[in-house]
gemmi code that builds the backbone of each chain (N, CA, C; Angstrom):
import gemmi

chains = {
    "A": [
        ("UNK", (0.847, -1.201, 0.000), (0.000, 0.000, 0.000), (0.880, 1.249, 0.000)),
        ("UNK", (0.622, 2.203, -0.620), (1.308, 3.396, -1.187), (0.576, 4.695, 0.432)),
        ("UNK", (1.716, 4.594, 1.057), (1.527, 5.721, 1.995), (1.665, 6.844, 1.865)),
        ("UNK", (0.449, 7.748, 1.964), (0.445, 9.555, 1.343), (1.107, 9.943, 1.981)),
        ("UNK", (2.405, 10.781, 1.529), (3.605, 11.475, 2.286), (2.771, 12.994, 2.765)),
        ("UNK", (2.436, 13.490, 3.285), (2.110, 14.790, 3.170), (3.084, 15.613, 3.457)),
        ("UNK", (4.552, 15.599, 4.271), (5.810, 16.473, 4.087), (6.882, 16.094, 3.324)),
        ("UNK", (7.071, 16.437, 2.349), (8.312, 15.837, 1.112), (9.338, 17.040, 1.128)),
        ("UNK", (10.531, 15.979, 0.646), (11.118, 16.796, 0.120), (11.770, 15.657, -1.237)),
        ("UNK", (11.730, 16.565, -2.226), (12.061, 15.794, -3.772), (12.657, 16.107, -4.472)),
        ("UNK", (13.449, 15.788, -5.385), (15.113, 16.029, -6.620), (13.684, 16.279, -7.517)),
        ("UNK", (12.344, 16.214, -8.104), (12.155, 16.122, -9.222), (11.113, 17.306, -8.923)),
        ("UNK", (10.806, 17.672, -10.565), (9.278, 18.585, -10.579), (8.501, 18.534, -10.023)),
        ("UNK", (7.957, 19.269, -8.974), (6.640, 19.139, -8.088), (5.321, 19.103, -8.968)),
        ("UNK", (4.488, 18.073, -8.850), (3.165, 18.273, -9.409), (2.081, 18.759, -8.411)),
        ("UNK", (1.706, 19.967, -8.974), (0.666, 20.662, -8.015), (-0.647, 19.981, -7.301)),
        ("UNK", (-1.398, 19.205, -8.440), (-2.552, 18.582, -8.402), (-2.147, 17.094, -7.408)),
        ("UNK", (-1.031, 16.894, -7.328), (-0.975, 15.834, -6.323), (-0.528, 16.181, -4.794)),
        ("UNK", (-0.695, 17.166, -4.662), (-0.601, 17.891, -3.403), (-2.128, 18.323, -2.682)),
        ("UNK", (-2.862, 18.813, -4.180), (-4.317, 18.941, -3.706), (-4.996, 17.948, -3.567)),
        ("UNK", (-4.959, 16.464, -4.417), (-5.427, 15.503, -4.084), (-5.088, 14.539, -2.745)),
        ("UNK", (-3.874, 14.944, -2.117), (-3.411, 14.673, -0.275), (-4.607, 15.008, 0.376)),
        ("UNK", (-4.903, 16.688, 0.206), (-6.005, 17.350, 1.319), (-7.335, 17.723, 0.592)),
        ("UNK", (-7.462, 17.386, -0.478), (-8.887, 16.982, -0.533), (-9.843, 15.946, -0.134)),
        ("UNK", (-11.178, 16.120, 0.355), (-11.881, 15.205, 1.301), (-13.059, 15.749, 0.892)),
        ("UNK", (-13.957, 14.869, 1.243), (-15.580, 15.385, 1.152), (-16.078, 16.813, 2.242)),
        ("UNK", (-15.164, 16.803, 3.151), (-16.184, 17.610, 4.110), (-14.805, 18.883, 4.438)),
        ("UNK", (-14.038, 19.266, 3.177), (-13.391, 20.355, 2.809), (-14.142, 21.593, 1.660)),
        ("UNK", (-14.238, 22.918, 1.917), (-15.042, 23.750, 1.291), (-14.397, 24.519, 0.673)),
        ("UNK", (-12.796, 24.588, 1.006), (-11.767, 25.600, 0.419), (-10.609, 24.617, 0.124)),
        ("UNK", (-9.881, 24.705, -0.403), (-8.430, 24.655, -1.028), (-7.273, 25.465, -1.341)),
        ("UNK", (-6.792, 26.336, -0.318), (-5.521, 27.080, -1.029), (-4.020, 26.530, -1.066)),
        ("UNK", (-3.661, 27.143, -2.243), (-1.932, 26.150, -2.908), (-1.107, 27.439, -3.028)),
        ("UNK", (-0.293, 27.336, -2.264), (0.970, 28.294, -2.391), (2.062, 27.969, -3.369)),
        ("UNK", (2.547, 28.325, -4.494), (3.430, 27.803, -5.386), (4.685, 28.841, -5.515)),
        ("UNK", (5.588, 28.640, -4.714), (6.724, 29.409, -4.802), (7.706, 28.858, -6.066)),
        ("UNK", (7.926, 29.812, -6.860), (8.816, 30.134, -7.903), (9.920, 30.621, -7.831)),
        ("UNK", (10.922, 30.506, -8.867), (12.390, 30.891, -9.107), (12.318, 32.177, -9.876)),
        ("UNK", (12.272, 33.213, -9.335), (12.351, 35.122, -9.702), (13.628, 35.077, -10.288)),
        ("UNK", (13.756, 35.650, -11.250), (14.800, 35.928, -12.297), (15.705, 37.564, -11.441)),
        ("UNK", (15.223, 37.892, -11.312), (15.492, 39.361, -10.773), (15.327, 39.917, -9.594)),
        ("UNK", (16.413, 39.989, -8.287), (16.025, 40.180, -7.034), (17.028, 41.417, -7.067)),
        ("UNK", (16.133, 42.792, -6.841), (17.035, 43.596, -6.206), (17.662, 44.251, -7.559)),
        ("UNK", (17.045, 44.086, -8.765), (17.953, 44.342, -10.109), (19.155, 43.319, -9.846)),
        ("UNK", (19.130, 42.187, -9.637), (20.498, 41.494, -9.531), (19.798, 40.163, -10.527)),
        ("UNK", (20.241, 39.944, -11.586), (20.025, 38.717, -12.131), (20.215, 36.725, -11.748)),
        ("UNK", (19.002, 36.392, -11.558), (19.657, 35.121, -11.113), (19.553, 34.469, -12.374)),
        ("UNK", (20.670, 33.450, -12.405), (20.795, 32.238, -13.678), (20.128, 31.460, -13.361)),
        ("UNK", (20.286, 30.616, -12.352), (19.452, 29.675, -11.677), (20.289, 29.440, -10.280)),
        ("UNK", (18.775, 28.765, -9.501), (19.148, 28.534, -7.934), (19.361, 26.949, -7.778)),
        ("UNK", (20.026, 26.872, -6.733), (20.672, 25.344, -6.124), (20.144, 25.168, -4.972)),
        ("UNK", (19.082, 24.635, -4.742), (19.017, 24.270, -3.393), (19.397, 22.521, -2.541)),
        ("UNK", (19.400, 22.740, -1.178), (20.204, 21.989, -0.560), (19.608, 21.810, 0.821)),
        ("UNK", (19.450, 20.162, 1.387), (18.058, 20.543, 2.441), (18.922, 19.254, 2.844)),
        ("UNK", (18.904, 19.239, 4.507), (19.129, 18.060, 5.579), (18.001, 17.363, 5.520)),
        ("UNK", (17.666, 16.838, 4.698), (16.546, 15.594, 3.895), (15.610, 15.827, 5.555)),
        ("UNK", (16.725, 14.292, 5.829), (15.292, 13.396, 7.057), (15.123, 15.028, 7.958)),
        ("UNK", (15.592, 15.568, 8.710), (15.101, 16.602, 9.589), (14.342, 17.905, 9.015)),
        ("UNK", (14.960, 18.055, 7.528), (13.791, 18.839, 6.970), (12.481, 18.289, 6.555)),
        ("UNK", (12.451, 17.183, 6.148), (10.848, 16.625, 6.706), (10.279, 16.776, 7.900)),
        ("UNK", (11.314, 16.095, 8.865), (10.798, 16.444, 10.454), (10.132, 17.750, 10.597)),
        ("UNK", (10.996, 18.516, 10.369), (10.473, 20.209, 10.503), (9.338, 20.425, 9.685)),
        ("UNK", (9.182, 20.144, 8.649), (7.723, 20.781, 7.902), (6.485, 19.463, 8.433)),
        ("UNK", (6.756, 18.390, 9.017), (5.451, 17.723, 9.991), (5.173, 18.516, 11.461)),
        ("UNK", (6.634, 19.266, 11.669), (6.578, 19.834, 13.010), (5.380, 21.019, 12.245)),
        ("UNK", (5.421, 21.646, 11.129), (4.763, 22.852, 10.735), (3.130, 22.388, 10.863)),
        ("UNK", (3.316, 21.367, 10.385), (1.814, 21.286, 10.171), (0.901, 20.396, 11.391)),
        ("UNK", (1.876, 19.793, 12.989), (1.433, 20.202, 13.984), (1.208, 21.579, 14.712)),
        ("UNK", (1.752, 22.158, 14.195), (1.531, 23.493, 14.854), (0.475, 24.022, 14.039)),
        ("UNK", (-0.110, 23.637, 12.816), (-1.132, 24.318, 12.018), (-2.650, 23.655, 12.732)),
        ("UNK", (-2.259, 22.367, 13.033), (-3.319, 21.652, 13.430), (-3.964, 22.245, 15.005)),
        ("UNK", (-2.962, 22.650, 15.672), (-3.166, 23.241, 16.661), (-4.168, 24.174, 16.588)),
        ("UNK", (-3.358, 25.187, 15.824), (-4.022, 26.355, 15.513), (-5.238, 26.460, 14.739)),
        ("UNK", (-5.468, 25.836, 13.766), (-6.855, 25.573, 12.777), (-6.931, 24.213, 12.757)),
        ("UNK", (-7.590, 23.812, 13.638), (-7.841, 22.387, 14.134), (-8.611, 21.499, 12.773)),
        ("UNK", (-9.752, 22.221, 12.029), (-9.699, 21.506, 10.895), (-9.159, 21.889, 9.649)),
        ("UNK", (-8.218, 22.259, 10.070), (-7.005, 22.514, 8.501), (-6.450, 21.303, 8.232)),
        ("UNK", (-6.161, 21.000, 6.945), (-5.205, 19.734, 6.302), (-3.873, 20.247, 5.684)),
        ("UNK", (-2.704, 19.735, 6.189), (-1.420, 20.887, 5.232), (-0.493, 19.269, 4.318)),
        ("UNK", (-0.352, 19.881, 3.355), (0.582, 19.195, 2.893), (1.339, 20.308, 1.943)),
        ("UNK", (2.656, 19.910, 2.500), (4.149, 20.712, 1.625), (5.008, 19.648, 0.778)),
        ("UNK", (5.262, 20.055, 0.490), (6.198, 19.488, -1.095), (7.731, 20.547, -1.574)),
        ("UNK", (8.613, 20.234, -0.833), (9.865, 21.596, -1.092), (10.791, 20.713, -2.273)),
        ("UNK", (11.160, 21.199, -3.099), (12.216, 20.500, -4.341), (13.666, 21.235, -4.233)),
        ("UNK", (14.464, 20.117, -4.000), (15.991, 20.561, -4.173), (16.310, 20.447, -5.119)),
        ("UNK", (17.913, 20.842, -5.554), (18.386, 20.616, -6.767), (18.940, 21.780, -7.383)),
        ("UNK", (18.796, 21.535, -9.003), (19.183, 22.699, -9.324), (17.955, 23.273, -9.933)),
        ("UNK", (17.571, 24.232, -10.151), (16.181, 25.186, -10.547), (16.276, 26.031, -11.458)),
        ("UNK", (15.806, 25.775, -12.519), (16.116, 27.263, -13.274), (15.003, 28.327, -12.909)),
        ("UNK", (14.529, 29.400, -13.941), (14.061, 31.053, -13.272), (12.757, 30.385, -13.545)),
        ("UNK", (11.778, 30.295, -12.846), (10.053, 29.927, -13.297), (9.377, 28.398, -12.457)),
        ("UNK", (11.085, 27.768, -12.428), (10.294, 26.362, -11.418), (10.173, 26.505, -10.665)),
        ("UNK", (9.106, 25.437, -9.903), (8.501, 25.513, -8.509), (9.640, 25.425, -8.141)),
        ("UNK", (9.516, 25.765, -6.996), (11.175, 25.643, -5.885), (9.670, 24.948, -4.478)),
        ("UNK", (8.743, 25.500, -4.534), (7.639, 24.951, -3.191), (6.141, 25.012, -3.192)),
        ("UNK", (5.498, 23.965, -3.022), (3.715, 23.739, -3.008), (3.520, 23.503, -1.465)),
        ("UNK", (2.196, 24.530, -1.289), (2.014, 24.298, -0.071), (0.565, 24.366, -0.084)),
        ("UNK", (-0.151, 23.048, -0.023), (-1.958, 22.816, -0.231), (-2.245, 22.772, 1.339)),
        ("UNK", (-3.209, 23.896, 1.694), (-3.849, 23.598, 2.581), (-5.491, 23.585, 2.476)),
        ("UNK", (-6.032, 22.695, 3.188), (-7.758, 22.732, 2.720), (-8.202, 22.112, 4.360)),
        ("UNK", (-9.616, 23.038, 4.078), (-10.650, 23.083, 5.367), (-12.076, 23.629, 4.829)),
        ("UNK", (-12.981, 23.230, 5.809), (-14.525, 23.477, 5.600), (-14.558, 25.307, 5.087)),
        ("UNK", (-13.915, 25.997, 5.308), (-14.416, 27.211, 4.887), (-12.600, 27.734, 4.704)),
        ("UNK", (-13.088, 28.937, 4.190), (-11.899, 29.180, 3.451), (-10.590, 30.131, 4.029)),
        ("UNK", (-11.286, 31.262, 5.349), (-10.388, 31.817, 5.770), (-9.278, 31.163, 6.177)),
        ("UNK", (-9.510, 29.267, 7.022), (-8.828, 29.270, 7.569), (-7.457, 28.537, 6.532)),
        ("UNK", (-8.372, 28.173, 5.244), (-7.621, 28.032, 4.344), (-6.409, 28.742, 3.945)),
        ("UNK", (-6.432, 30.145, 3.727), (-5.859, 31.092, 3.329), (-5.010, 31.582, 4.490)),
        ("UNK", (-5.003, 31.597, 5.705), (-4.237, 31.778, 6.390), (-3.352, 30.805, 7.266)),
        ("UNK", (-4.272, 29.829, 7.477), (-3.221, 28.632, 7.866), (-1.967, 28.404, 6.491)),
        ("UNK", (-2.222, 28.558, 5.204), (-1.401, 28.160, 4.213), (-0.303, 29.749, 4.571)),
        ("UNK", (-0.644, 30.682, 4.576), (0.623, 31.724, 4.945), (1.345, 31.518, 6.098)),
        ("UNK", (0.548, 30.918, 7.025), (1.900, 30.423, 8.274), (2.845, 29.536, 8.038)),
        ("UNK", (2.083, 28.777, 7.279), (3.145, 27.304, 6.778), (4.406, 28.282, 6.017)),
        ("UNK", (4.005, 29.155, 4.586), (5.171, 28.969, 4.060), (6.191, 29.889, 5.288)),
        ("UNK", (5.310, 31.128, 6.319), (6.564, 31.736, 7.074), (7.627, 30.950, 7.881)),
        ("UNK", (6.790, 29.773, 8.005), (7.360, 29.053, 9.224), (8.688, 28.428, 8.600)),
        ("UNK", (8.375, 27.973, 6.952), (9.573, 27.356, 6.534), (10.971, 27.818, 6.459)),
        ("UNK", (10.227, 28.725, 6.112), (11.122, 30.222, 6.218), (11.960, 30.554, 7.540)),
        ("UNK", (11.919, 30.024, 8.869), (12.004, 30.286, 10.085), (13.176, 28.725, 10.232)),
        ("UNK", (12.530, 27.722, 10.526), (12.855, 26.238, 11.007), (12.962, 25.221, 10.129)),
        ("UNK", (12.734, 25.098, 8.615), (13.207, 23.991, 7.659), (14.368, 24.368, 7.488)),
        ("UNK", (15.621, 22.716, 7.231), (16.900, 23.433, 7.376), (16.759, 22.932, 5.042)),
        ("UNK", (16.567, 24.141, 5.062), (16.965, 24.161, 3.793), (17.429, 25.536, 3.189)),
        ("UNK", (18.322, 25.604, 2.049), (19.471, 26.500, 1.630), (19.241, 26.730, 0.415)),
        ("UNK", (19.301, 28.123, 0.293), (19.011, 28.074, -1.678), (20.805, 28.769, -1.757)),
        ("UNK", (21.091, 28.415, -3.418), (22.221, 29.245, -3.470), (21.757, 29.739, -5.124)),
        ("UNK", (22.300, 31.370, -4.530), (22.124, 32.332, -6.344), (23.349, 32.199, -7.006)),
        ("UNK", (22.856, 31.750, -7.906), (23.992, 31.496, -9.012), (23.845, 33.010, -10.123)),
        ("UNK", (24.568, 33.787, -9.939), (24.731, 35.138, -10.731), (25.121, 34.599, -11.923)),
        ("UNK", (25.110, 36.098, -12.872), (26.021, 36.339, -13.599), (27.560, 36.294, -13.212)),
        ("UNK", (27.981, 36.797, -11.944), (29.012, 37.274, -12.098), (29.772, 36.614, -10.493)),
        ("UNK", (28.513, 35.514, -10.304), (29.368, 34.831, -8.580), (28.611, 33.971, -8.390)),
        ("UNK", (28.811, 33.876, -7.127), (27.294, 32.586, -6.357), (27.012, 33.449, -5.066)),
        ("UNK", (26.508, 32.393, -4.205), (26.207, 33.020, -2.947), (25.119, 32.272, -2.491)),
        ("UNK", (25.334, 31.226, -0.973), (24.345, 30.924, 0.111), (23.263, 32.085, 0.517)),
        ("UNK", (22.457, 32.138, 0.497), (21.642, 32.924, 0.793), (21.844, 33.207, 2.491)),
        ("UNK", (21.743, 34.094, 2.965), (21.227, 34.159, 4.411), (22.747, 33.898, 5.143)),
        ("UNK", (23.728, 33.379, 4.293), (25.134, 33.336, 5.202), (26.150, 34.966, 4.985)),
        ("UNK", (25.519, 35.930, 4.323), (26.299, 36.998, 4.665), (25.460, 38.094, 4.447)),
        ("UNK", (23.884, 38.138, 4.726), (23.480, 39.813, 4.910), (23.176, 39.538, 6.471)),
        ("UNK", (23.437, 38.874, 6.948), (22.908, 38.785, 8.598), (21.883, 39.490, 9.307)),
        ("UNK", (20.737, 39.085, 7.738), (19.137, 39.803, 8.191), (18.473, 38.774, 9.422)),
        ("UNK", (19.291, 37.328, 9.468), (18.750, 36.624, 10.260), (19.922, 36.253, 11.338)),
        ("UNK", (19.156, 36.586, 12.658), (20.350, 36.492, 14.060), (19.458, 34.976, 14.582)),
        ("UNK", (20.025, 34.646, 15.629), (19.756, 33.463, 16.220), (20.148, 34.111, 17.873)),
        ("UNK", (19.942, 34.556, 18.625), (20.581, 35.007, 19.703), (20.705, 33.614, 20.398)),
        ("UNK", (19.989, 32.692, 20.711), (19.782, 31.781, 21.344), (20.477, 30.934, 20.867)),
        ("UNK", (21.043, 30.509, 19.371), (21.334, 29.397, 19.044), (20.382, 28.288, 18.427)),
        ("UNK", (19.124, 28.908, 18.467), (18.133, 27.784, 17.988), (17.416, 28.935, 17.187)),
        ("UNK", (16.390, 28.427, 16.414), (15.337, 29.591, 15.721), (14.347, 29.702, 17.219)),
        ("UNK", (13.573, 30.966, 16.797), (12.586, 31.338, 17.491), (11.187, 29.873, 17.327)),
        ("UNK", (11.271, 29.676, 18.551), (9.779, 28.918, 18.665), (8.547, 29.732, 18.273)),
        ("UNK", (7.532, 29.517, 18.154), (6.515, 29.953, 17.369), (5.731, 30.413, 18.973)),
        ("UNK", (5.295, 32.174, 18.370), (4.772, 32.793, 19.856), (5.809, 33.230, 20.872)),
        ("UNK", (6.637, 32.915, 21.189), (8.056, 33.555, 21.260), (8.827, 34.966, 20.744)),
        ("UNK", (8.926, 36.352, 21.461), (9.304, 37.052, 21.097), (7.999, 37.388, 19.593)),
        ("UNK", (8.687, 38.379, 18.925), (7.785, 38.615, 17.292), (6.750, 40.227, 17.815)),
    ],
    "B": [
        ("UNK", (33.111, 9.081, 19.710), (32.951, 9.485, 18.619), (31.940, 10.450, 17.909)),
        ("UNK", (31.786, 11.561, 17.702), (30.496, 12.661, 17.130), (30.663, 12.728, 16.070)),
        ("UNK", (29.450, 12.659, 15.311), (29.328, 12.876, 14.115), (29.003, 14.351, 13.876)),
        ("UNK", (29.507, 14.955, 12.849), (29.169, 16.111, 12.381), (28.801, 16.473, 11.171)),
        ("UNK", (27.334, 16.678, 11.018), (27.073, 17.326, 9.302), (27.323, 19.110, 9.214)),
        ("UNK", (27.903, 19.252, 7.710), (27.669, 20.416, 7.536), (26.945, 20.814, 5.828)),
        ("UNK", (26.211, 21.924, 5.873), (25.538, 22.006, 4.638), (25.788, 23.622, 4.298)),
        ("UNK", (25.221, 23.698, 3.032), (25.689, 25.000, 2.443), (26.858, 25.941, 2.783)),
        ("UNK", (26.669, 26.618, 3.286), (27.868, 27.486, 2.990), (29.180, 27.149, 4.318)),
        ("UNK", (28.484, 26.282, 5.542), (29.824, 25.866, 5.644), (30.474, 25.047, 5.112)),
        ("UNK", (29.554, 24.325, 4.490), (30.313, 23.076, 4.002), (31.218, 23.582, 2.757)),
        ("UNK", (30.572, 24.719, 2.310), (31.642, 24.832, 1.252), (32.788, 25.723, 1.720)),
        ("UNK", (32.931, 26.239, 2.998), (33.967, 26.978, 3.654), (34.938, 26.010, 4.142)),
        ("UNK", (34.548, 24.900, 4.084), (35.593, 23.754, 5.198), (35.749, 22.771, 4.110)),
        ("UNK", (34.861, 22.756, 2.981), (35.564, 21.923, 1.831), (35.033, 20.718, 2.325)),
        ("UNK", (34.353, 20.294, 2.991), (33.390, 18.968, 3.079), (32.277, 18.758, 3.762)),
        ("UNK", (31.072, 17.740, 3.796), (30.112, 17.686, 4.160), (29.933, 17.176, 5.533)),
        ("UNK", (31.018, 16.518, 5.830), (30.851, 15.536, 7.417), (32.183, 15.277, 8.047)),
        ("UNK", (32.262, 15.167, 8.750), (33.600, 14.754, 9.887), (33.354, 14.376, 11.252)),
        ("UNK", (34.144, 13.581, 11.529), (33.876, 12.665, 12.908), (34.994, 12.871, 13.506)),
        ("UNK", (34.978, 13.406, 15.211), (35.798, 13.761, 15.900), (35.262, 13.027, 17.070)),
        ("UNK", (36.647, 12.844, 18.090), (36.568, 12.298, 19.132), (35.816, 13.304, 20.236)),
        ("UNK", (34.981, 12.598, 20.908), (34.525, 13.134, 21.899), (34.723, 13.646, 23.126)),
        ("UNK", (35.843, 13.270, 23.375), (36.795, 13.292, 24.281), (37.155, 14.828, 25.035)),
        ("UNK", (36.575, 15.407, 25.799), (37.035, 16.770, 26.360), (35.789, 17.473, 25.894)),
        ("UNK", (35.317, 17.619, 25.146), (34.112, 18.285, 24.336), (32.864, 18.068, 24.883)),
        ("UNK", (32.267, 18.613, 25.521), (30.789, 18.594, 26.455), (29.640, 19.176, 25.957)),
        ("UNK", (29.815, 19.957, 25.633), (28.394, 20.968, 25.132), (28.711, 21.398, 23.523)),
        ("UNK", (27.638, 21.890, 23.079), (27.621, 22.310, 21.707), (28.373, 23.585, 21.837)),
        ("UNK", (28.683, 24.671, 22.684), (29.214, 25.864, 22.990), (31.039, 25.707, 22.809)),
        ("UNK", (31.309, 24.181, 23.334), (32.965, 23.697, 23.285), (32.922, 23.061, 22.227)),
        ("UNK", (32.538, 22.602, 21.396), (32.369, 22.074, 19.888), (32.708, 23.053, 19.298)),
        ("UNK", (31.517, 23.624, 19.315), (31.706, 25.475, 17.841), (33.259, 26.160, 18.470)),
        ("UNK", (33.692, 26.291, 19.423), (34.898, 26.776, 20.021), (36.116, 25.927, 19.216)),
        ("UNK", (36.179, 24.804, 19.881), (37.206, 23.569, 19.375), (36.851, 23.677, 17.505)),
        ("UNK", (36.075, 23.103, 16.588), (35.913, 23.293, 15.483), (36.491, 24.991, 14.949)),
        ("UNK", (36.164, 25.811, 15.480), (36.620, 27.475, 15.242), (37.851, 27.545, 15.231)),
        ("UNK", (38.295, 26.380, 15.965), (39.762, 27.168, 16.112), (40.396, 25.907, 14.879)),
        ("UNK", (40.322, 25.089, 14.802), (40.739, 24.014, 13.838), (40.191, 24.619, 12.233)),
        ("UNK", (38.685, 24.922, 11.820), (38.666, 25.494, 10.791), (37.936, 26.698, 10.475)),
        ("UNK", (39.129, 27.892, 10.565), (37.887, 29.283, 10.469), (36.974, 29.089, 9.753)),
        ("UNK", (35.904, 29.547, 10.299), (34.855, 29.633, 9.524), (33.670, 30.797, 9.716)),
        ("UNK", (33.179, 31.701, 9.091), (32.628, 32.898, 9.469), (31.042, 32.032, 9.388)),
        ("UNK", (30.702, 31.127, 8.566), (29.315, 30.941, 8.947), (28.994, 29.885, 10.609)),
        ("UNK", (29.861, 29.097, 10.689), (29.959, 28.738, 12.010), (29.290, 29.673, 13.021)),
        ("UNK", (29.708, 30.831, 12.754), (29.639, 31.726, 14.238), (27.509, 31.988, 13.931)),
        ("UNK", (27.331, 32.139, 13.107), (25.876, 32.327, 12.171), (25.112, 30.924, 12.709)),
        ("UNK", (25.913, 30.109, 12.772), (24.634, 28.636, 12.409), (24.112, 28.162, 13.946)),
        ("UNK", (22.672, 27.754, 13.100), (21.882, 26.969, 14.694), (22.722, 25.850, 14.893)),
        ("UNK", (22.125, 24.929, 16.043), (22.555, 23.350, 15.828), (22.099, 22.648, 15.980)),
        ("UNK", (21.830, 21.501, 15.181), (20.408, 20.471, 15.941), (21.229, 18.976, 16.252)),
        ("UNK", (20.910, 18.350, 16.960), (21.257, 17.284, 17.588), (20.719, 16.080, 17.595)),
        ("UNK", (20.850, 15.196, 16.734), (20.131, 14.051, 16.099), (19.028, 14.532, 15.626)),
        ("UNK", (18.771, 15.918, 14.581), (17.814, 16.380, 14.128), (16.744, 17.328, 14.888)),
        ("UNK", (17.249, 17.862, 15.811), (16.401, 18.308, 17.044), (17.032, 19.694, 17.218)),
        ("UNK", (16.593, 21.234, 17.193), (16.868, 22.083, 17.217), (17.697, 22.412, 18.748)),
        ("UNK", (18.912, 22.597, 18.785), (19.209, 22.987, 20.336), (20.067, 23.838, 20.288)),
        ("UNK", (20.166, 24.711, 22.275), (20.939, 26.109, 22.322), (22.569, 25.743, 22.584)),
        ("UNK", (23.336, 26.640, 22.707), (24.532, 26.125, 22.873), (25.123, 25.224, 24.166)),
        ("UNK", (24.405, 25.489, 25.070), (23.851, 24.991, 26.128), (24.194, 23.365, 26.426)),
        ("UNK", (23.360, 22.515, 25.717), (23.168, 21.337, 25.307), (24.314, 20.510, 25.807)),
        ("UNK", (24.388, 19.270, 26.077), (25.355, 18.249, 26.044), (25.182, 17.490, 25.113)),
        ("UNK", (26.720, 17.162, 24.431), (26.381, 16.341, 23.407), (27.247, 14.875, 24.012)),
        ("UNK", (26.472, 13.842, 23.753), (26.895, 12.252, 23.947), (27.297, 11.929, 23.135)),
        ("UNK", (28.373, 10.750, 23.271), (29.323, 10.021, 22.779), (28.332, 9.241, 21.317)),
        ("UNK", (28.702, 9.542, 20.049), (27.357, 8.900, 19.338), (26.652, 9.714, 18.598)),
        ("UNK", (26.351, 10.818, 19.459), (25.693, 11.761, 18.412), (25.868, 12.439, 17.009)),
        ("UNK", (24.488, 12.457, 16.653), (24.715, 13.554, 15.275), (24.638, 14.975, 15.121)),
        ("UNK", (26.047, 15.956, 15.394), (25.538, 16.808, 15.299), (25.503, 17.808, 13.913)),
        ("UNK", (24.238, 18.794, 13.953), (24.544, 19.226, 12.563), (24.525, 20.724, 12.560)),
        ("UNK", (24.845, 21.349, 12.234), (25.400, 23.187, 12.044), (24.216, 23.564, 10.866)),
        ("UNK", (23.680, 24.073, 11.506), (22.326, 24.990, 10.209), (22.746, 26.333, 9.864)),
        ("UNK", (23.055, 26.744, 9.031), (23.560, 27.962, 8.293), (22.149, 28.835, 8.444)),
        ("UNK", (21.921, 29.957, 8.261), (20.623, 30.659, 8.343), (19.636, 30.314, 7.264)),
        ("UNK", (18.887, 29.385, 7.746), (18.041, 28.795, 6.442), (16.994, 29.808, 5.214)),
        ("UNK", (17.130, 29.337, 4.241), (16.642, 30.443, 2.605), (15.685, 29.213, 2.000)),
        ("UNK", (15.001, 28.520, 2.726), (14.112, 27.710, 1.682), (12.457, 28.515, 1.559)),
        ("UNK", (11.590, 27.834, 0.246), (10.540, 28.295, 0.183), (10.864, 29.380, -0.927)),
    ],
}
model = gemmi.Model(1)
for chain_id, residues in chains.items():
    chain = gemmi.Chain(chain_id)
    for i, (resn, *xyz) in enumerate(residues, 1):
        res = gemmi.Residue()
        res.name, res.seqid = resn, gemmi.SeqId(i, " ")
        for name, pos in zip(("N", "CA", "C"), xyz):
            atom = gemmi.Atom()
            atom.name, atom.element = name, gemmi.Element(name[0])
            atom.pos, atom.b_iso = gemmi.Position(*pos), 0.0
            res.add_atom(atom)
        chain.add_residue(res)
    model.add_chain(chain)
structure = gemmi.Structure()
structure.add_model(model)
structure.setup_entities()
């Protein structure tokens, strides 16, 4: 029997519609899908394409940790994420994030916590491949501190 | 024996993905990042979380003979 992953992480093209078919159910009224893309242009700075790079098993861990904390919070929300490593050119998904529930607000906002949170506690790494260099993201504008050594827990400080 | 992963940009500052050091004298994650700092500079080191058999922790922490530990660079996914 084929067990529905609902936190992935995958080397290949994300298919959208199999993310919505995870959290679709009869007694769901909304469906929202977050589809993060590869931007050609950050800042007037050209990207060629991005590389990303993810601690597999614990970045799964972390995006099931996301979607206990969603469950918490919108008790009948359904989340399933889908993040793709690799290499990316400018337009591919780089991330799908389907969330679905009986009505729709909580649709639409439980799915914006998910992607902040990834953003916060998945250990995953993009790198910009320029014209004219590379560069880890997030290892030299030091927009992100850690005072503690760990990320911020959720409700914590903010 | 500790295991150590590293990803993105330290790993490409230290020129590899993993290394295993004796455990020996090394107690907390705070004398690790110290001991490692001084063996291979590294400016994202001083930047990265650390999780401990996959488990987010402060510098604080004790690490056991066995463990996996891993250095998180300031994560950019999504």
């Amino acid at each position: 029997m084929n067990e529905v992953r609902l936190f992935e992480i995958v080397d290949q093209p994300i298919i959208i519609e199999d993310l919505i078919h995870k959290v679709a159910s009869r007694e769901v009224g909304a469906i929202t899908t977050f589809i993060g893309t590869v931007r050609e242009f950050t800042g007037g700075k050209k990207t060629l394409f991005l590389e990303y790079q993810a601690y597999q098993t614990m970045a799964e861990k972390m995006l099931s940790k996301i979607g206990e904390e969603i469950k918490e919070k919108w008790p009948d929300a359904m989340v399933a994420i889908t993040h793709r490593i690799g290499k990316l050119d400018i337009m591919d998904i780089a991330v799908v994030i389907a969330v679905s529930s009986p009505h729709r607000k909580t649709a639409y906002e439980a799915n914006e916590y998910a992607i902040e949170r990834i953003k916060e506690i998945v250990p995953i790494w993009k790198k910009e491949h320029w014209e004219d260099g590379t560069e880890w993201v997030g290892n030299q504008l030091e927009t992100v501190r850690y005072p503690a050594g760990r990320p911020i827990e959720e409700g914590e400080l903010k | 024996m500790i295991h150590i992963l590293l990803f993105a940009g330290i790993q490409e500052e230290l020129g590899m993905d993993r290394l295993e050091i004796e455990s020996e004298g090394i107690q907390t994650v705070r004398e690790l990042k110290a001991y490692l700092g001084q063996k291979y500079p590294s400016q994202v080191l001083k930047q990265s979380m650390t999780a401990i058999n996959e488990n987010f922790v402060t510098e604080e922490e004790e690490i056991k003979e066995g463990d996996t530990v891993a250095f998180i660079p300031p994560v950019s996914g999504g």
